[in-house]
N, C-alpha and C positions, 0 to 999 in steps of 0.2 A: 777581178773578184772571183766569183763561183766557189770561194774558200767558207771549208764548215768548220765550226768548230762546238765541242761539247763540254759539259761542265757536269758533274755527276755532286750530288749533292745538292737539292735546296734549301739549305740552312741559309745562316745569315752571310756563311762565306759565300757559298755556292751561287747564292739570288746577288750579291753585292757584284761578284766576279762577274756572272753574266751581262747585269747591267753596265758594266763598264765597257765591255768585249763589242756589245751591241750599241753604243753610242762611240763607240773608236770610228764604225761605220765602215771596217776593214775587211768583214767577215758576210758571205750569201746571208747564210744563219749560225745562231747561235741556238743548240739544242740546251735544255737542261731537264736532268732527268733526275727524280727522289723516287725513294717505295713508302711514298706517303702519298696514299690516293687523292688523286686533284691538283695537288700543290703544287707540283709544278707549270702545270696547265694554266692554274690561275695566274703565277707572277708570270706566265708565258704573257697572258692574255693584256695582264695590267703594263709589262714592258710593252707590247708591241702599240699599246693607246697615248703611251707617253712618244712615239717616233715622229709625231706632228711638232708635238709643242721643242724635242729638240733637234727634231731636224736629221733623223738618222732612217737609211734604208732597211739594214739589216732586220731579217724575219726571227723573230725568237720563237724557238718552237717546244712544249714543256711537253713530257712522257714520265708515267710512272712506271718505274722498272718491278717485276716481282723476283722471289727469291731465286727461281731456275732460270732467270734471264729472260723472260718475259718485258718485252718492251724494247731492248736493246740493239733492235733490228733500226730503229729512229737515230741512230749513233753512226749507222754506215757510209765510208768513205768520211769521217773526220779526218781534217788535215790534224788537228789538236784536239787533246784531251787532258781536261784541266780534272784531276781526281780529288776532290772536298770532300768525300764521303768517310766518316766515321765520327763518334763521339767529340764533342770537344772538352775541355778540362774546367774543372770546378776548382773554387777556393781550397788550398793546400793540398790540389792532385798535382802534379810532377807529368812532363808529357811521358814519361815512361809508363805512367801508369793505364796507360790507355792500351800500351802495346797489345796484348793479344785481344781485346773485344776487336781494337782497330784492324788487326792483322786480319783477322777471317773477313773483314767486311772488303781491305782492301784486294785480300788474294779472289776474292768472289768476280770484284768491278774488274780487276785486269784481265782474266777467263775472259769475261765477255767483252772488252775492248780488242783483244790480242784475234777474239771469234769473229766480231762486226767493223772494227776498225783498225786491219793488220797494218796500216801506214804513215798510222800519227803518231806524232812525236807525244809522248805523253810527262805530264807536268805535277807529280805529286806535291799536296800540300796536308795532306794527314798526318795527324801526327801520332806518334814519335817520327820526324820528319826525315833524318835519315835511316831509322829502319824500313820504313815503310816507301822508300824510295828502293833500297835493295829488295825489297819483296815483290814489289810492282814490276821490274824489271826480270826478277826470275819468273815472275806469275805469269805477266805475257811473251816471255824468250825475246823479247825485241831486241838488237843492237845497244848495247849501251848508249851509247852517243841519243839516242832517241827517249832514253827516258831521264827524266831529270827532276827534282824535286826545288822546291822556292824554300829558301830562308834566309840566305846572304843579302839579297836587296830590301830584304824586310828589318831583316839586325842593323844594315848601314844605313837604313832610314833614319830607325831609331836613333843611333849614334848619332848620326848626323843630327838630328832635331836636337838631341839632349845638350851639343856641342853649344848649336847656335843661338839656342836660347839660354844657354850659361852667358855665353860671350855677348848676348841680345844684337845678335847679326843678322842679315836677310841668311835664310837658307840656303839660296843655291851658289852662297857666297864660300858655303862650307863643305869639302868633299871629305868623307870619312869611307871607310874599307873592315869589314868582319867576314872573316873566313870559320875555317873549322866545321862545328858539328852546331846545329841549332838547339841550342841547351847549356849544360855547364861544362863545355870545352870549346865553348864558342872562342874566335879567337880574332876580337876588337885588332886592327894595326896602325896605332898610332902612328908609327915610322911613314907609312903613306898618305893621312889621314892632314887636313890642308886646311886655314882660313884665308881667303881672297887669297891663293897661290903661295901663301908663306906657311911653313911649316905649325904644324897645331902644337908641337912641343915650343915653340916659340910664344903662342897665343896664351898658353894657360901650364901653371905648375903643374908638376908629375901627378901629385896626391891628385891635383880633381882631374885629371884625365882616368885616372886609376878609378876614383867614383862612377866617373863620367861610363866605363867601363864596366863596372859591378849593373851601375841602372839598367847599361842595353844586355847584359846577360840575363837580368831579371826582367826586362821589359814588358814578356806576355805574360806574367806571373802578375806583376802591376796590376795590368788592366783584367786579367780575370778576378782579381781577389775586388776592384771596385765594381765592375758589374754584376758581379755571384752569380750570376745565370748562364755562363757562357764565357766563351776566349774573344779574343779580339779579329777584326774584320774590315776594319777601311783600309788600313793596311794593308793587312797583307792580299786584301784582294788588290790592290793595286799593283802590290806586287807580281802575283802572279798574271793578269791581266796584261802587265807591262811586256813579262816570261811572252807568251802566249803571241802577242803582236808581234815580236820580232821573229819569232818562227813563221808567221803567216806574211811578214815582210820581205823574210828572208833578208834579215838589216846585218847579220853580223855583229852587229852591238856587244859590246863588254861588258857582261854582269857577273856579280858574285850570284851564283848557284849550287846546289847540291851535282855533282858530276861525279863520273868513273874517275878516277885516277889513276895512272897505271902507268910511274914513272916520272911525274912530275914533282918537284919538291924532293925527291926520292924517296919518296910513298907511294907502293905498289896495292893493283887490287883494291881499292874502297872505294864506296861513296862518302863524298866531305864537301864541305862550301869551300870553294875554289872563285876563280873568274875563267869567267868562260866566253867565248863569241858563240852568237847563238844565233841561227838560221834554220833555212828548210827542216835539215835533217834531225834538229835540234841543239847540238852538241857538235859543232863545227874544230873546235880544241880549246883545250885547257890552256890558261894564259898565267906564262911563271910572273909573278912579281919580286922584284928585290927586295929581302924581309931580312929585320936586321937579328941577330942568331936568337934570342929571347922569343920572337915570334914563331919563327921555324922550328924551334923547340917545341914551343906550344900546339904548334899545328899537326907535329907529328903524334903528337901527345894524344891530340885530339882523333889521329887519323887512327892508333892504336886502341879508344876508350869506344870506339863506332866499329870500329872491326869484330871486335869481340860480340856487340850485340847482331850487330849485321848477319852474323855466323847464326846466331841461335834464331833467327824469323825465318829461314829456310826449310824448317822444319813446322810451321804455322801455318 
């Protein structure tokens, strides 16, 4: 143990992610920190009264951060840093449309990550989710391989659910795969994608894999246009929570994640969902899969429509 980890943002992702991180039982503490005076203090105070009833050591410790970095000295020596902080998307916003409120908030939180904790692997989940994964990682100059963004295990959940409940199968009977960009070049791979070991092109017609595919690129669009208040959050905080453990496991684990690329697929220079093994460092390497030319098309397609905006948050 003696492993820290922090979560910036106490929204619904931010308080959902911590409480996951803190009942894994893996971590000293879990810091979370908002600049909404209290808030975090209090779900600090309400997580650490629930560690009775289920049984978890981990200390959760809640700090309100100000706008010159006040507060962010509570952050020092995180082995992880899970970044949640910025707006989340309303009924017929687009996550691009968040880029630059999100941008200044994200280039802020990495300043003082890169200042209090130069050694964490850092996990954006802000979105526009691959810009704001190249901005993080120019913000703090860290190693690529250290910073890395979640959307590929949150797209191949989706998929995955939307498969097995077509087919009405246990889930984990179903493994499905989304690479690309987290948005509309998201890039579903059916050619990998599997029911009880036999191929899913086997399982079900083109047309609804193709639906089945349209759903997981609309998936957070879904659930924000039904809750109107907000995006979605069991999810993906489980996602990222999941991110987060293997780096403090140091498990190696193979997950679809937003990564550098630089060569693989022969796509140089971006961030894009890829799979990745992930450990200590975070970004252990990038793992090729065999994609049949339709996908690799699309992936590059996707590596080219995130290039272009990745270019322009450098300047944000």
């Amino acid at each position: 143990m003696g492993k820290k980890v922090t979560v910036v943002g106490a929204g619904f992702y931010g308080s959902t992610t911590a409480q996951r991180l803190a009942e894994y039982d893996v971590f000293d503490t879990v810091v979370i920190t908002d600049i909404v005076e209290g808030k975090p203090a209090g779900l600090a105070l309400d997580l650490n009264q629930s560690r009775a009833i289920e049984g978890f050591e981990t200390k959760v410790v809640g700090v309100t951060t100000g706008p010159n970095g006040e507060g962010y000295e509570a952050i020092e020596g995180s082995d992880v840093v899970v970044i949640t902080a910025g707006l989340p998307r309303k009924p017929g916003m687009s996550r691009m449309d968040l880029l630059e409120t999100n941008a200044k908030i994200v280039r802020q939180v990495s300043e003082n990550v890169a200042k209090y904790a130069p050694n964490a692997v850092v996990i954006v989940v802000s979105n526009p989710l691959d810009e704001m994964t190249a901005l993080a990682q120019l913000a703090t100059q860290f190693p690529k391989n250290r910073v890395l963004g979640q959307a590929g295990m949150l797209d191949t959940a989706r998929f995955t659910n939307f498969v097995a409940e077509a087919l009405q199968v246990p889930v984990k009977s179903v493994k499905t795969l989304t690479l690309g960009s987290h948005g509309d070049t998201m890039v579903p791979v059916p050619s990998k994608s599997t029911v009880n070991g036999k191929p899913l092109r086997d399982a079900m017609p083109a047309e609804q894999i193709e639906e089945l595919v349209v759903k997981t690129r609309n998936g957070g669009a879904e659930v924000v246009a039904l809750l109107k208040t907000g995006s979605a959050y069991y999810a993906p905080s489980a996602a990222a929570a999941r991110m987060a453990k293997a780096v403090a496991e140091d498990s190696g684990e193979v997950m679809p994640v937003c990564a550098w690329v630089d060569g693989e697929y022969g796509i140089n220079g971006v961030y894009l969902g890829v799979e990745a093994e992930i450990g200590a460092e975070g970004v252990k390497k990038v793992v090729e899969t065999d994609l049949d030319a339709d996908e690799l098309a699309s992936l590059k397609e996707a590596a080219e429509a995130v290039r272009a905006k990745q270019a322009d948050v450098a300047n944000m």
